[in-house]
KEKE-3310 file (N, C-alpha, C; in steps of 0.2 Angstrom, whole numbers, plus 5000, padded with zeros to 4 digits):
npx = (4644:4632:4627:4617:4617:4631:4633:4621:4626:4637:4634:4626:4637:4645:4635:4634:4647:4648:4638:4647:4659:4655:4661:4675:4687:4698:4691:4681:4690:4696:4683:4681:4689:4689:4676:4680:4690:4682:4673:4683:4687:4675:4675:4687:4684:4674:4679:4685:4677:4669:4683:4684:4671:4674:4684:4680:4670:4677:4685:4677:4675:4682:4697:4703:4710:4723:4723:4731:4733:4722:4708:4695:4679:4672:4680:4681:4682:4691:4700:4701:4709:4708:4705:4690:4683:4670:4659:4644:4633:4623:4609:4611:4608:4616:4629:4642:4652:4660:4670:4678:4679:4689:4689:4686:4672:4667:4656:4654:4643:4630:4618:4606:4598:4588:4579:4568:4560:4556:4540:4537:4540:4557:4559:4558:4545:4538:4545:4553:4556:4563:4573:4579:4586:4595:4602:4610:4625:4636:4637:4645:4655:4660:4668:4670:4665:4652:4650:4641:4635:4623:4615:4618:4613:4613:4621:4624:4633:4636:4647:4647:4646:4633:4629:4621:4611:4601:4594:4593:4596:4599:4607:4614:4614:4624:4626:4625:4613:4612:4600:4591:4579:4575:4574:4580:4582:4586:4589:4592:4604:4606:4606:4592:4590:4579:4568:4559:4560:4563:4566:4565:4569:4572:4583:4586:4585:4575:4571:4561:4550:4540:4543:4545:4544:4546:4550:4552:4564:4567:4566:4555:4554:4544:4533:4522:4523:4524:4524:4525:4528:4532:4543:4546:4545:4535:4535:4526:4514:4504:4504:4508:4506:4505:4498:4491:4482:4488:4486:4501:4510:4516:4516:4524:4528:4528:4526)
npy = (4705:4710:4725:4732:4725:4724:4737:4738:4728:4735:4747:4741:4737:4748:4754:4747:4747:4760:4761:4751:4759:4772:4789:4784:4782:4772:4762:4760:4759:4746:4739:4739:4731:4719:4716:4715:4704:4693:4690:4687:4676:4668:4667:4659:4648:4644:4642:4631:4622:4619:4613:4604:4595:4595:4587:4576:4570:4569:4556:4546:4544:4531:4527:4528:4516:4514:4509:4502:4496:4487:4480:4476:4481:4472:4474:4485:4502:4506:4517:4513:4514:4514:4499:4492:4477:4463:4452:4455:4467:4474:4483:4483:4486:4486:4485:4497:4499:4508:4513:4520:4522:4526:4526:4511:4503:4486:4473:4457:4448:4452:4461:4466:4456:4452:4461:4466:4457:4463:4468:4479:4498:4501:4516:4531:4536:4548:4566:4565:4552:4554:4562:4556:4546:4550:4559:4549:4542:4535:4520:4515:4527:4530:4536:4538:4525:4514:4497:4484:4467:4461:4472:4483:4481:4494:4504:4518:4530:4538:4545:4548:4537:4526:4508:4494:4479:4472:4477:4491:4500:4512:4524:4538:4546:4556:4561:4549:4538:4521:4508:4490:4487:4491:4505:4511:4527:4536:4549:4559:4566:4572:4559:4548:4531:4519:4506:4507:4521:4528:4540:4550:4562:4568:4577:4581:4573:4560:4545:4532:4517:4522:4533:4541:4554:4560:4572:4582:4591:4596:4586:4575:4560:4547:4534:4535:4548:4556:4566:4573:4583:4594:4602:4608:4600:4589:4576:4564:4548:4548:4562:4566:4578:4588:4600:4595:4583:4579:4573:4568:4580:4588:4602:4611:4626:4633:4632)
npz = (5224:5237:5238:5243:5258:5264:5267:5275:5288:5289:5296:5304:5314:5315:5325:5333:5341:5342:5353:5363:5364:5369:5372:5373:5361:5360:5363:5353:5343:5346:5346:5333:5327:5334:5329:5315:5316:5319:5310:5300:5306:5304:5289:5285:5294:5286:5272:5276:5279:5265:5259:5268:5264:5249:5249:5258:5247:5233:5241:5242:5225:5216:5211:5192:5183:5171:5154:5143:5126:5125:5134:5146:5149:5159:5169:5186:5186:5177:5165:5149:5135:5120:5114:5121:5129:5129:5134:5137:5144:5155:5165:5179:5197:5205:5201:5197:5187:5185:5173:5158:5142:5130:5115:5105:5109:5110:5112:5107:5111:5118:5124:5118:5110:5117:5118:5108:5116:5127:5140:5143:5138:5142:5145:5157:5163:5170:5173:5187:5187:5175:5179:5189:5184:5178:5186:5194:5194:5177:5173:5162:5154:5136:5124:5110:5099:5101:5099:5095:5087:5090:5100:5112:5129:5142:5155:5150:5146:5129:5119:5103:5093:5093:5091:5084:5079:5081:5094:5105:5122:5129:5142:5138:5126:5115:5101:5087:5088:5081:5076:5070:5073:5087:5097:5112:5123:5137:5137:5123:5111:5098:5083:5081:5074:5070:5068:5077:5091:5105:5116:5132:5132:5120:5111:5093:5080:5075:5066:5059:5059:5068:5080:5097:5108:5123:5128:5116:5105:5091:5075:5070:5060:5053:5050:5060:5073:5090:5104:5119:5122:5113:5103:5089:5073:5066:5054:5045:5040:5054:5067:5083:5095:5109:5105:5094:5083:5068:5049:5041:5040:5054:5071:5084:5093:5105:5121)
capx = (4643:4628:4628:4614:4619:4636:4630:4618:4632:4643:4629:4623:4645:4647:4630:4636:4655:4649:4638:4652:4663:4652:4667:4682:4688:4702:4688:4680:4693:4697:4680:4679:4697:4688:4670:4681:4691:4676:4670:4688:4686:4669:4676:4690:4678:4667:4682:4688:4670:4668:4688:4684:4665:4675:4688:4675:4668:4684:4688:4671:4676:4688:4701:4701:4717:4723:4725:4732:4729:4715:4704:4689:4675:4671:4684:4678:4686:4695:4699:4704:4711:4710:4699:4687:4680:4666:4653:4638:4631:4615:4607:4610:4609:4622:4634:4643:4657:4668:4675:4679:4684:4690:4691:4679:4670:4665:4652:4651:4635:4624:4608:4601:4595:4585:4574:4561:4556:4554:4535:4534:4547:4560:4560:4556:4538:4538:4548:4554:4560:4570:4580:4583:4588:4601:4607:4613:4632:4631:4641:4650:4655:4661:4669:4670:4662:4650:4647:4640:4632:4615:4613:4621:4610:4619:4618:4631:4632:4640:4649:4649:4640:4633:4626:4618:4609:4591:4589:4598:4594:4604:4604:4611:4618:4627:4629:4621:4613:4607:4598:4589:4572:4571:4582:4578:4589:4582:4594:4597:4605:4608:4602:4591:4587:4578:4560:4555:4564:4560:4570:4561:4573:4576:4585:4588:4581:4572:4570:4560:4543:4539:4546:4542:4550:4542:4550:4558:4566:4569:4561:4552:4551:4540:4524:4519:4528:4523:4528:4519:4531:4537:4545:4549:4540:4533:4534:4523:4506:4499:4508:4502:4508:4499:4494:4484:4482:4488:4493:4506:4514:4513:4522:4523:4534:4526:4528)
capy = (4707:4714:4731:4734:4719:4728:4743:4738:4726:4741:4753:4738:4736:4753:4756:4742:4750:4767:4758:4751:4764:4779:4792:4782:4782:4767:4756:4760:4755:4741:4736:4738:4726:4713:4713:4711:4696:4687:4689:4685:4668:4666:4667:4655:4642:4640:4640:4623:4616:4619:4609:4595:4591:4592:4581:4568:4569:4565:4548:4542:4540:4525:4530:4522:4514:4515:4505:4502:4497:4483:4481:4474:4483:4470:4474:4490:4506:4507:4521:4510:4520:4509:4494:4487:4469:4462:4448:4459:4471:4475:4488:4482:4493:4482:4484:4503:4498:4516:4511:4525:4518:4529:4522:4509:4497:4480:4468:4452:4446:4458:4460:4466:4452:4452:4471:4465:4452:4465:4467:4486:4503:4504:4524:4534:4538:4554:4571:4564:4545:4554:4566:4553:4541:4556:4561:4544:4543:4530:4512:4517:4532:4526:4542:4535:4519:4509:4493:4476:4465:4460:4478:4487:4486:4497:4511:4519:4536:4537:4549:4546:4531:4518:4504:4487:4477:4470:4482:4495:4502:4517:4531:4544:4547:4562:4560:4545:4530:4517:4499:4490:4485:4495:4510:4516:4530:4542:4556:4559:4572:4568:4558:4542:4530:4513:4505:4510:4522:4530:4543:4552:4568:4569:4583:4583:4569:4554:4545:4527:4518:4524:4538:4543:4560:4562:4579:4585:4596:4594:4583:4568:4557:4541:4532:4538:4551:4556:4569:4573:4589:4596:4611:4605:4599:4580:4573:4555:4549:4552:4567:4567:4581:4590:4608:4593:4578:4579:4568:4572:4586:4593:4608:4616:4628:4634:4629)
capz = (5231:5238:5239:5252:5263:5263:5269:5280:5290:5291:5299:5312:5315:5319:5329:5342:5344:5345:5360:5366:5367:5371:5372:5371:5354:5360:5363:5350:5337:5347:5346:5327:5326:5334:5325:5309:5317:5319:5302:5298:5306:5301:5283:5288:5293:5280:5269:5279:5275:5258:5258:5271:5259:5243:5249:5257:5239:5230:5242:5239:5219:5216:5206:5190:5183:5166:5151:5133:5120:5125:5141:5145:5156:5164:5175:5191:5190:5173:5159:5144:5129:5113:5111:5126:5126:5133:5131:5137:5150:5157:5169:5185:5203:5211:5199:5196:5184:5184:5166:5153:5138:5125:5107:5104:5115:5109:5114:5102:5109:5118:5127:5114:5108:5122:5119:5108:5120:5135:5139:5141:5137:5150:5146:5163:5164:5176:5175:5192:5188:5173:5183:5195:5183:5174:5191:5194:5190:5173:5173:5160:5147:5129:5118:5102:5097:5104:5093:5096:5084:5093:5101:5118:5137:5145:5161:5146:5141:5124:5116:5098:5088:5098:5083:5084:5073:5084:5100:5109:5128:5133:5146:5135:5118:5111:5095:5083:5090:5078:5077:5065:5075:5094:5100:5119:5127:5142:5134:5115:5107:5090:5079:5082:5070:5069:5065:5083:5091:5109:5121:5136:5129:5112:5105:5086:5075:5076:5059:5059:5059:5076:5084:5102:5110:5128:5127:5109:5101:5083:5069:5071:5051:5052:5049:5066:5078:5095:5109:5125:5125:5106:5100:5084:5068:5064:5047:5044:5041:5058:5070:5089:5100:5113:5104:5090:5078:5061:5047:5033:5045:5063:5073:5088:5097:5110:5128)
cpx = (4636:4628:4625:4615:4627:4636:4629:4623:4634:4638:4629:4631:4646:4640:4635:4642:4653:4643:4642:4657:4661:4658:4672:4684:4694:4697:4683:4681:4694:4688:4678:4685:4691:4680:4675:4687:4688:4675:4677:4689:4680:4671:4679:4686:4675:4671:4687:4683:4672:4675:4687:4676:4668:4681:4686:4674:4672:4687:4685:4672:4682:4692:4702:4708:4717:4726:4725:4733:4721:4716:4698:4683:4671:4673:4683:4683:4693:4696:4705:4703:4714:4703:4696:4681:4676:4661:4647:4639:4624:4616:4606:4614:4613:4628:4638:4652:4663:4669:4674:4684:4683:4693:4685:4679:4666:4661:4647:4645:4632:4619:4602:4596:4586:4577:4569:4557:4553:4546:4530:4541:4549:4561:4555:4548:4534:4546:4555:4555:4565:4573:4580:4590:4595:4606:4610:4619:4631:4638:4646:4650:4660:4661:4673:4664:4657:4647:4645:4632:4624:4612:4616:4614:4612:4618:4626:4629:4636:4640:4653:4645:4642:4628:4626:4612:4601:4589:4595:4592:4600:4604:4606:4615:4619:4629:4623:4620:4607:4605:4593:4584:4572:4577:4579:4584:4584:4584:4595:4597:4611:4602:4600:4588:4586:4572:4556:4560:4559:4564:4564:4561:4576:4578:4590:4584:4579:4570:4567:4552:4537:4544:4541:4545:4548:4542:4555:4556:4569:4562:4561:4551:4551:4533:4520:4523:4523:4526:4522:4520:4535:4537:4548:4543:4541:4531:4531:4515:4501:4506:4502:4508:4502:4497:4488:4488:4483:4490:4497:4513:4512:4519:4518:4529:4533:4525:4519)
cpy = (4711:4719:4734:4731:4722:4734:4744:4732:4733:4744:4747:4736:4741:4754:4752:4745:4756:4765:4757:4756:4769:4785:4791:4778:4775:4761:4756:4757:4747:4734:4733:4731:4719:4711:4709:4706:4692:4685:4685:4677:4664:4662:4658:4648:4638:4637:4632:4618:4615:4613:4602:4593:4589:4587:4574:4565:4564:4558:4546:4539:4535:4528:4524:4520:4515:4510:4505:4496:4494:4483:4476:4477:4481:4471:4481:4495:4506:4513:4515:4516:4517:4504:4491:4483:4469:4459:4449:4464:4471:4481:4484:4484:4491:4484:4494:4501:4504:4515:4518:4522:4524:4526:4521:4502:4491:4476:4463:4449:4452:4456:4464:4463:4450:4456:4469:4461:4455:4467:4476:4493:4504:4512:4524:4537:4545:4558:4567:4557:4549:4557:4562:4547:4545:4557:4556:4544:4536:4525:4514:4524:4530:4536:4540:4532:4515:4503:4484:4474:4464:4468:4479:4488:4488:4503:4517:4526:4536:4543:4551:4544:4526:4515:4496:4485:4475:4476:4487:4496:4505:4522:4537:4542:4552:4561:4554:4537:4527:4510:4497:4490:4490:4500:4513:4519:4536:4549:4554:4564:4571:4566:4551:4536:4522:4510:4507:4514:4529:4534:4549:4561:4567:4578:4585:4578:4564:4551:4534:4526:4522:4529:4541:4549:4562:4571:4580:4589:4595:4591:4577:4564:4552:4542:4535:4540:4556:4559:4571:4583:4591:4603:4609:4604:4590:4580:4565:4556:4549:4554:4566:4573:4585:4595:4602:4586:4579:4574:4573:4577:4591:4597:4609:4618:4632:4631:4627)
cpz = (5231:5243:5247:5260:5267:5269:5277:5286:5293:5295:5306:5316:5318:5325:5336:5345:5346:5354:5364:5368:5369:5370:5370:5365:5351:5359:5357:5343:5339:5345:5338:5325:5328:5331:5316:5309:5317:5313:5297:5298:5305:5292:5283:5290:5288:5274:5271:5278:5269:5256:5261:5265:5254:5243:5251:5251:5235:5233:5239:5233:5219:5210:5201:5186:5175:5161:5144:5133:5121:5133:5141:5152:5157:5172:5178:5187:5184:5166:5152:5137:5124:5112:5120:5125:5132:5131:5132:5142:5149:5162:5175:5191:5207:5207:5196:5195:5184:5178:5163:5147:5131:5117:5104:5107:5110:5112:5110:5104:5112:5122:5124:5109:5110:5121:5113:5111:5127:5134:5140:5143:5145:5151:5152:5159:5165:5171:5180:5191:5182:5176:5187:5193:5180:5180:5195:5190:5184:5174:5169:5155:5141:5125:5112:5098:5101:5099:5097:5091:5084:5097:5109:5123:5139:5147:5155:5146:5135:5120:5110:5094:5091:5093:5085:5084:5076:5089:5105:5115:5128:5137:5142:5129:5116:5105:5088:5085:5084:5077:5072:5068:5081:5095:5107:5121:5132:5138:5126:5112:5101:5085:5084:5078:5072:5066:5073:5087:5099:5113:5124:5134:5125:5109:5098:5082:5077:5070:5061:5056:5063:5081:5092:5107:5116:5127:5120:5107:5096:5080:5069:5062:5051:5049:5056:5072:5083:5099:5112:5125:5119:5106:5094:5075:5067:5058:5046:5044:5046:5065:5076:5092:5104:5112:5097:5085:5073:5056:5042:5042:5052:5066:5079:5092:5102:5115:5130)
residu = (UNK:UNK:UNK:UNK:UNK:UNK:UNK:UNK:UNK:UNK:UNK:UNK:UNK:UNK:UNK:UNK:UNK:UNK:UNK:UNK:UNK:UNK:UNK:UNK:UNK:UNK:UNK:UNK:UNK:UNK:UNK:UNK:UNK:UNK:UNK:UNK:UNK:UNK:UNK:UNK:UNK:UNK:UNK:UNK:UNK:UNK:UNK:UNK:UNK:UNK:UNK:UNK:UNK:UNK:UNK:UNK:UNK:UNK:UNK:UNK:UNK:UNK:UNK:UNK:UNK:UNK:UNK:UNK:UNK:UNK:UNK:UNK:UNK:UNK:UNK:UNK:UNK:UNK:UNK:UNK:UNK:UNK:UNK:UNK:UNK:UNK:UNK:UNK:UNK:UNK:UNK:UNK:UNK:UNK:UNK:UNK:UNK:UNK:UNK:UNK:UNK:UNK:UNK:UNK:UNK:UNK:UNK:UNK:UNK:UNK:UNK:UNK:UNK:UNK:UNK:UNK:UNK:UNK:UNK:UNK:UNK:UNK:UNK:UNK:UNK:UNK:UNK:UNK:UNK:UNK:UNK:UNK:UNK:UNK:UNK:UNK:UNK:UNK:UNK:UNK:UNK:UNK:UNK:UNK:UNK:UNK:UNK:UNK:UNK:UNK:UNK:UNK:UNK:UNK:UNK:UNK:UNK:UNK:UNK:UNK:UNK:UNK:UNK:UNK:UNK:UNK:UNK:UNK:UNK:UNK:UNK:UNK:UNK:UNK:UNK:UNK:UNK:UNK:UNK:UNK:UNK:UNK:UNK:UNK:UNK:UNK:UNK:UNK:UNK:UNK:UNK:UNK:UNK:UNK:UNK:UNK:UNK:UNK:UNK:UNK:UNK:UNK:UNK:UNK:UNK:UNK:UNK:UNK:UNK:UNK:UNK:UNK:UNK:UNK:UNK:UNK:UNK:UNK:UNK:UNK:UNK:UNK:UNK:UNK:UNK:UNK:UNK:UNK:UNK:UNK:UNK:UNK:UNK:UNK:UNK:UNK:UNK:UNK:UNK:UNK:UNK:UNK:UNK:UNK:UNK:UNK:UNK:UNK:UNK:UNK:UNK:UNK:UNK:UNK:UNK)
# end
């Protein structure tokens, strides 16, 4: 509560009643009754906002239906809890699957096959394209497993280890994402491991040929590791961050 607002309230409440009332001590209280009516219904009010926005809120999400043991999120608007199938995905702005698959998600081909073909990193660029891309609700969330043979494209966040063999694309990762040749995630906190391996937010490890951390915190260990924005230390034969160039070993922890 704030004390002086309190106060001062109370002091401009009583000024206007003892106006009002000059002498009479009836209308005086009666005038005090109906100042803290108002504020009464004032309260009242805003407490009906705050219920009709968060109830708008709540229609707006699809409710999502539930499923054992298998599923496939494919299908809009589902929590599968066990095994979910699916012949690929991708990032596309038309499509806002709801799925929540708890277990482990499957994807025998992949569009990672795809990711060493593309012709420059889909990581955010700007401050300002990653928080937009973060505050964006994600396509799906995976707390477990995320596996597919040729690699996961996917508006995913994953909650676990998310693993495949040519190329990954993810929006986030908690936990350990791995790939043999390309790893992109906007968000990573964990581990990240490949032969090139990129998140715009890296926080914990990054272990490859190539590592790039726009903003990290942790430990970068390749042939060549790269942040715009580290608090951390870089191990490989050439270290770039923006307090200097080193090879063998680099640090900074200051902002």
């Amino acid at each position: 509560m704030n004390i002086g607002k309190f106060f001062s309230e109370g002091t401009i409440k009583l000024s206007i009643c003892n106006l009002a009332s000059s002498e009479d001590n009836s209308s005086f209280f009666a005038c005090i009754h109906l100042v803290n009516k108002m504020k009464t219904m004032k309260l009242k009010l805003i407490l009906l906002l705050l219920i009709g926005s968060t109830t708008a809120v709540l229609a707006q999400s699809p409710k999502r239906k539930n499923r054992y043991p298998v599923g496939t999120f494919h299908q809009k608007n589902q929590n599968i809890t066990g095994i979910s199938v699916g012949l690929y995905s991708g990032f596309d702005d038309n499509e806002d699957r709801n799925v929540h698959t708890n277990g482990i998600r499957l994807e025998p081909i992949g569009m990672g096959i795809a990711v060493p073909l593309i012709p420059s990193s889909p990581i955010s660029e700007t401050e300002g394209q990653f928080k937009a891309t973060m505050a964006a609700p994600p396509s799906e969330v995976i707390n477990g497993f995320n596996l597919s043979p040729a690699g996961t494209v996917c508006d995913c966040i994953t909650n676990g280890v998310s693993a495949g063999l040519i190329g990954q694309i993810n929006k986030q990762v908690n936990g350990i994402s791995a790939s043999l040749m390309m790893n992109f995630s906007e968000s990573t906190n964990g581990i990240q491991l490949a032969m090139f391996n990129e998140s715009y937010a890296m926080n914990g490890l990054q272990i490859g040929i190539s590592n790039t951390g726009r903003s990290a915190r942790g430990l970068q260990i390749g042939l060549v590791n790269e942040s715009d924005n580290l608090k951390g230390v870089q191990i490989g034969l050439w270290n770039v961050n923006k307090k200097r160039k080193l090879p063998i070993i680099n640090w900074n922890f200051k902002d």
